[in-house]
C-alpha positions as CSV (number, residue, x, y, z in Angstrom):
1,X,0.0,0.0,0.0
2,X,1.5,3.6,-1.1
3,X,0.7,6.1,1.4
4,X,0.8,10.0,0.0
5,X,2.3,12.1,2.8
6,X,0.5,15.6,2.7
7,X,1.6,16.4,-0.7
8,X,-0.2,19.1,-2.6
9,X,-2.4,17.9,-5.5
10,X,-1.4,18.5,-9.1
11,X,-4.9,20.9,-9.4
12,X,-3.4,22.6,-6.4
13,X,0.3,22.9,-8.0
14,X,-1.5,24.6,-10.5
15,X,-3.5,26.9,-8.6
16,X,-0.6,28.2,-6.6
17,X,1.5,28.9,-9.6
18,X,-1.1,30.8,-11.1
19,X,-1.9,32.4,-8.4
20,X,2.3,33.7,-7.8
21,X,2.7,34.9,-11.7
22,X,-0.6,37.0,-11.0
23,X,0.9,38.3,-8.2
24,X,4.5,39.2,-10.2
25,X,2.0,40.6,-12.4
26,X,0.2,43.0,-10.5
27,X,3.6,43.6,-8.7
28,X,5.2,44.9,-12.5
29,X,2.0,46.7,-12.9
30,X,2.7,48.5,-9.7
31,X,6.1,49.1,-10.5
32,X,4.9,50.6,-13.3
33,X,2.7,52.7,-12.4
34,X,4.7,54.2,-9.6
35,X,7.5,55.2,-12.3
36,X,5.2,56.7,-14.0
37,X,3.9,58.8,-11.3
38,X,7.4,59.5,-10.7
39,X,8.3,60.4,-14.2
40,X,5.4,63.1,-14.1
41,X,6.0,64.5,-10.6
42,X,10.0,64.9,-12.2
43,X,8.5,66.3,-15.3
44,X,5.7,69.0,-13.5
45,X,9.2,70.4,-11.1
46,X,11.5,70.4,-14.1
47,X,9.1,72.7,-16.1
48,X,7.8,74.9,-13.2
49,X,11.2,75.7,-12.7
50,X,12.2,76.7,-16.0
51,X,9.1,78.9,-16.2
52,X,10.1,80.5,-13.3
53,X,14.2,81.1,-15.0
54,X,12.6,82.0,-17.8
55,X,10.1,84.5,-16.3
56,X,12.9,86.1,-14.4
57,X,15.3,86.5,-17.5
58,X,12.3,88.4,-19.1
59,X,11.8,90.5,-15.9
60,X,15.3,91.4,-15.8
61,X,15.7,91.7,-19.3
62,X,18.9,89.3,-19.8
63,X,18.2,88.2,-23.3
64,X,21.3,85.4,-23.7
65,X,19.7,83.3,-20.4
66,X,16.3,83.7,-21.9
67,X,17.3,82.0,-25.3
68,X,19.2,79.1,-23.2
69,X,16.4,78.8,-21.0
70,X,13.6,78.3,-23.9
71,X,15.8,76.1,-25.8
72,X,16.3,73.5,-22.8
73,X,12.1,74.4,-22.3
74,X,11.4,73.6,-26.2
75,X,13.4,70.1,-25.6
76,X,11.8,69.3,-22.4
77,X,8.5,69.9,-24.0
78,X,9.7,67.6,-27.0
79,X,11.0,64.9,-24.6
80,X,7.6,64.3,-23.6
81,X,6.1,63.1,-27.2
């Protein structure tokens, strides 16, 4: 007589490998989507505060900072598409 000590079933191998590659699933996903939420909050800061370098070469009227300024704003903007 064969006795089967408290091995798992092959329907519950299954299960329980499913189940752990939908969880490294939703973990990506998460991963994911915090990068991305990352990536935007970086994004948001970086052009804030060359609006504000830019605003300030225009209020003081320094023409050479104000080209730089737009130029590195134009490729941020482009960066984005």
């Amino acid at each position: 007589m064969i006795l089967i000590k408290n091995e798992n079933s092959y329907t519950e191998m299954m299960k329980s490998l499913a189940h752990s590659r939908r969880n490294r699933k939703d973990e990506n996903l998460l991963q994911m989507y915090i990068q991305m939420v990352i990536d935007d909050s970086l994004f948001k800061r970086k052009k804030e505060i060359l609006e504000t370098e830019i605003n300030n070469a225009l209020d003081t009227g320094d023409q050479q900072t104000f080209y730089k300024l737009a130029e590195k704003y134009a490729d941020l903007m482009k960066s984005t598409t």
